[in-house]
C-alpha positions as CSV (number, residue, x, y, z in Angstrom):
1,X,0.0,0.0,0.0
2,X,2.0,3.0,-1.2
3,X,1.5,5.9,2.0
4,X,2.8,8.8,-0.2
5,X,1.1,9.8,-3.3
6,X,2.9,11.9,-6.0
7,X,1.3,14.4,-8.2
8,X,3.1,17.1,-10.9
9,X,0.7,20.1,-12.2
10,X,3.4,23.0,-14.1
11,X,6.4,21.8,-12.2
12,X,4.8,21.6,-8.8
13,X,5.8,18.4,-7.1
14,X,2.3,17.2,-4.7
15,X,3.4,14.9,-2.2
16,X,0.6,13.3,-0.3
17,X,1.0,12.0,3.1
18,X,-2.0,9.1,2.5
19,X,-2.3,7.2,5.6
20,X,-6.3,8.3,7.0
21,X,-6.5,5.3,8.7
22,X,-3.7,6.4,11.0
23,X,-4.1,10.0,11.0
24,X,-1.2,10.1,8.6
25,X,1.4,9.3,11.9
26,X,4.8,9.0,10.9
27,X,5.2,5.0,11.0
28,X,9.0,3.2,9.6
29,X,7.2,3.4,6.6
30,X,5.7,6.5,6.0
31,X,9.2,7.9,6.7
32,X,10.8,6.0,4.5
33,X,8.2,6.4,1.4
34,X,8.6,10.0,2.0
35,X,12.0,10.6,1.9
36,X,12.4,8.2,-1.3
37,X,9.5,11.0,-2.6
38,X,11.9,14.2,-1.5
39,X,14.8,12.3,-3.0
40,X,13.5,11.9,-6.4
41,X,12.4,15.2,-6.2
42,X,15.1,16.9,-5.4
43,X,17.2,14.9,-8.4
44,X,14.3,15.8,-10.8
45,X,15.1,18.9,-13.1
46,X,11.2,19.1,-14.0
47,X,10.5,19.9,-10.6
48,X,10.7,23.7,-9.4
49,X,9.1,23.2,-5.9
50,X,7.8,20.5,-3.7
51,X,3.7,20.5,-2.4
52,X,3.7,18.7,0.5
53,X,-0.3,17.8,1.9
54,X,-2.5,15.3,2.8
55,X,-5.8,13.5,2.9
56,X,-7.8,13.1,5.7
57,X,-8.9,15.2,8.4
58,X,-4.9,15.4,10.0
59,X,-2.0,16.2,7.9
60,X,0.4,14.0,10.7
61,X,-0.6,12.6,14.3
62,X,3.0,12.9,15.0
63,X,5.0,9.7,16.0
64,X,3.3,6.2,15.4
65,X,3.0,4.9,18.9
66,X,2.6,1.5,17.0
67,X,5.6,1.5,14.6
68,X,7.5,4.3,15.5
69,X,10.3,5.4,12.9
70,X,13.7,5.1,14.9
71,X,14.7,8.7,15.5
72,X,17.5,8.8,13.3
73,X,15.2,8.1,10.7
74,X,12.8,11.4,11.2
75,X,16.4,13.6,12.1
76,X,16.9,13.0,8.8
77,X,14.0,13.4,7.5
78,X,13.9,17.0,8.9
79,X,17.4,17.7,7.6
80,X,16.4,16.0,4.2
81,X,13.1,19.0,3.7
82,X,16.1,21.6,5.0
83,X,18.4,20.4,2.7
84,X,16.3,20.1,-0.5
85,X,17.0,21.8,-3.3
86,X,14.0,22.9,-4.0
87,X,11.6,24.7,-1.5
88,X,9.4,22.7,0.0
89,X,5.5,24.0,0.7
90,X,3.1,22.6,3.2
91,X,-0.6,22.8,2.8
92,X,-2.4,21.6,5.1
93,X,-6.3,21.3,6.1
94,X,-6.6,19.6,9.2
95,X,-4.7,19.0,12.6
96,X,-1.2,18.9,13.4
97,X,0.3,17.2,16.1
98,X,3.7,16.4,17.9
99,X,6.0,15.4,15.3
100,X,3.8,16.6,12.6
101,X,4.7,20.3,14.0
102,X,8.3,19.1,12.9
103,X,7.4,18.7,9.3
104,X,5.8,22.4,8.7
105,X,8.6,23.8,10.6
106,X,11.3,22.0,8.6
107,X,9.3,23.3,5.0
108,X,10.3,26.6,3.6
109,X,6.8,27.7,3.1
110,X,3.6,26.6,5.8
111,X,0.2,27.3,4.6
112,X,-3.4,26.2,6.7
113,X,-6.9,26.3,6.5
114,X,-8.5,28.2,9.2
115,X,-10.2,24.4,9.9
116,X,-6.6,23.6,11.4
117,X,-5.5,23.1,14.6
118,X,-2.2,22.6,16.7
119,X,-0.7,21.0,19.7
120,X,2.7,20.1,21.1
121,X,1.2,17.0,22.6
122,X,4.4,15.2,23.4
123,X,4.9,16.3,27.3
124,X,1.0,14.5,27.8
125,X,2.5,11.1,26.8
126,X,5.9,11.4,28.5
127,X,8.3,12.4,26.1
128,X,9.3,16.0,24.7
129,X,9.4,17.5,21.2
130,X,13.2,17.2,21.1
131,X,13.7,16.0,17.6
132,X,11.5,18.1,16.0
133,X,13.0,21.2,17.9
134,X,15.8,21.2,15.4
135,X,14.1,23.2,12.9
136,X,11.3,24.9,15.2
137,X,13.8,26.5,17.6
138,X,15.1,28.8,14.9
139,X,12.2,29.7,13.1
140,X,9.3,30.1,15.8
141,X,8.9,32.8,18.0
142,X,10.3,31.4,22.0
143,X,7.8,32.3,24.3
144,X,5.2,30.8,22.3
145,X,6.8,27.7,22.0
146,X,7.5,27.4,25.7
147,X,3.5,27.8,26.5
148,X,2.5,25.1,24.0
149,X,5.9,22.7,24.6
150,X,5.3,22.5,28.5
151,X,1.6,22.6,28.6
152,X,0.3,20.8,25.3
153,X,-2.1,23.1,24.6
154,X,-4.5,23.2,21.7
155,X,-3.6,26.6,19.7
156,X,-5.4,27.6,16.1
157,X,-4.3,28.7,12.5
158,X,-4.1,32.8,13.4
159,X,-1.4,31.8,16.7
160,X,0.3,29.9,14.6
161,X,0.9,32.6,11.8
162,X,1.3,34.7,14.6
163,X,4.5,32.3,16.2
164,X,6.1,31.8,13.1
165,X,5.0,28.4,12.8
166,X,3.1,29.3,9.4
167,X,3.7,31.6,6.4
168,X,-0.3,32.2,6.1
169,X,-4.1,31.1,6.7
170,X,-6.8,31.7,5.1
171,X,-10.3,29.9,4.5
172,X,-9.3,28.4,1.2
173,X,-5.9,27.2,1.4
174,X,-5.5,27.3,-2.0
175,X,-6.4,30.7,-2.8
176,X,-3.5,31.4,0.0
177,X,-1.1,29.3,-2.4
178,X,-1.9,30.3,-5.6
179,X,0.2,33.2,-5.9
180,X,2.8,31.5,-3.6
181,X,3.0,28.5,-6.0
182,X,2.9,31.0,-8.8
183,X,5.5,33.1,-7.6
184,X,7.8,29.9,-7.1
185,X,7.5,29.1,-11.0
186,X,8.2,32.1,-12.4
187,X,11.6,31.8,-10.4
188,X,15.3,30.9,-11.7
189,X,15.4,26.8,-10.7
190,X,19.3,27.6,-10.0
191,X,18.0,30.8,-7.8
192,X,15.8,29.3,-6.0
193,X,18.3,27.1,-4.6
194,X,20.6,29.3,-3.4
195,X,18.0,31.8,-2.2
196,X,16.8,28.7,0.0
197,X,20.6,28.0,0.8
198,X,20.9,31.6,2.6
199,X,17.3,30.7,4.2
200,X,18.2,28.0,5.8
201,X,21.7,28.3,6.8
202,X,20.9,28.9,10.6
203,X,18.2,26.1,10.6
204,X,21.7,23.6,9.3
205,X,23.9,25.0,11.8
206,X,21.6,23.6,14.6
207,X,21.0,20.5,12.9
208,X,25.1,20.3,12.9
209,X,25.6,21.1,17.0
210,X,22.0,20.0,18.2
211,X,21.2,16.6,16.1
212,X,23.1,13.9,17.9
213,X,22.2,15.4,21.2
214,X,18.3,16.0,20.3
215,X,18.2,12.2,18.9
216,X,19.7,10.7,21.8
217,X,17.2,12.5,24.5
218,X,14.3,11.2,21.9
219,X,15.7,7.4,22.1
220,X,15.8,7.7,25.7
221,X,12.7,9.4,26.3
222,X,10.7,6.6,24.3
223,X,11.9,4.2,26.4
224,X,11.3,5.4,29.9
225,X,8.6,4.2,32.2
226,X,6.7,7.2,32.0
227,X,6.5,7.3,28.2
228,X,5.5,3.3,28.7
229,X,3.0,4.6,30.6
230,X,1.8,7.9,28.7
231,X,1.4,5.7,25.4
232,X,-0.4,3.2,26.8
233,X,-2.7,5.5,28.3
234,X,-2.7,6.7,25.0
235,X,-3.6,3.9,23.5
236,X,-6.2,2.9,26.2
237,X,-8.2,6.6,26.0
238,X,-7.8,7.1,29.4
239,X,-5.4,9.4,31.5
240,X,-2.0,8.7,32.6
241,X,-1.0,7.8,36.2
242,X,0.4,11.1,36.7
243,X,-2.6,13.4,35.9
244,X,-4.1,15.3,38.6
């Protein structure tokens, strides 16, 4: 069952996260479909710029608490979207959760419908959002993320234009993108590239000190007691042992 569908309309690359059934997590799988998408991509000299969306009613759930992707696997992932090429546009129309916050933050571009909704839900299950801080820390305002990373909060559309999180909302998403997408093929391909390069320099540099760090916390983290506990809470739609 391919996970990641691939469209081209005019040089626009649509990648479709295309898991409903699991809220499009980010399983072993989906990881590895989509970075095999990015790759060919990136190599592609029809492609100017990279869609990245999804069906359903939740672009990503975050980590699969079922078949979770090793966290090497979604560090590289991040650095992959960083690193492309070509810029890479989110558009998304539903929720966002946990690790799926990692994804718009890694893109160069972040568009939502005002449908969407937010959360930094890893501290409610016993881990943190260590990983996916790689590329949020730089881009995304400090203050917000401390009141959403420690508290898990719910937050919409607006506060996350307003955080840095994304470029733009509006209703329709794709009137939002239109002259975005537009404006992204009427650019030089060998422009845009470097353009992005001078983007996304200071994202790199954390990747380069923070990475090893960041993915050793999330290998511990998943393996404590109380992320034992917090997932199988999870799991079992009921509150962990710790709530009060």
């Amino acid at each position: 069952m391919t996970l990641v569908g691939r469209a081209r309309a005019r040089a626009v690359e649509t990648l479709t996260l295309d898991s409903p059934h699991t809220r499009n997590a980010l399983s072993a799988a989906l990881v590895g479909e989509l970075a095999e998408a990015l790759a060919d991509a990136g190599q592609d000299t029809g492609v100017r710029a990279v869609l990245l969306t999804h069906t359903g009613t939740t672009f990503s759930a975050g980590a699969d608490l079922r078949d979770p992707p090793p966290p090497q696997a979604l560090t590289g992932l991040l650095r992959q979207i960083v690193e492309l090429p070509k810029p890479v546009v989110a558009r998304v129309t539903g929720h966002v959760r946990a690790g799926g916050l990692g994804l718009l933050a890694a893109c160069d571009i972040a568009a939502a419908s005002t449908e969407a909704t937010f959360a930094f839900t890893e501290v409610r299950i016993g881990v943190a959002p260590a990983v996916i801080s790689l590329p949020l820390l730089p881009r995304t305002d400090p203050r917000a993320l401390a009141r959403y990373y420690l508290t898990g909060e719910r937050f919409d559309a607006a506060e996350a234009a307003r955080t840095g999180l994304l470029t733009t909302h509006a209703d329709d998403v794709d009137t939002a993108l239109a002259p975005i997408l537009d404006g992204l093929r009427k650019s030089a391909p060998d422009a845009l590239t470097e353009t992005k390069r001078l983007l996304t320099a200071r994202v790199l540099e954390t990747f380069d000190r923070d990475a090893d760090g960041l993915t050793a916390l999330s290998a511990r983290l998943f393996s404590s007691p109380q992320a034992r506990e917090g997932m199988t809470a999870f799991l079992e739609r009921r509150d962990p042992a710790w709530v009060v």
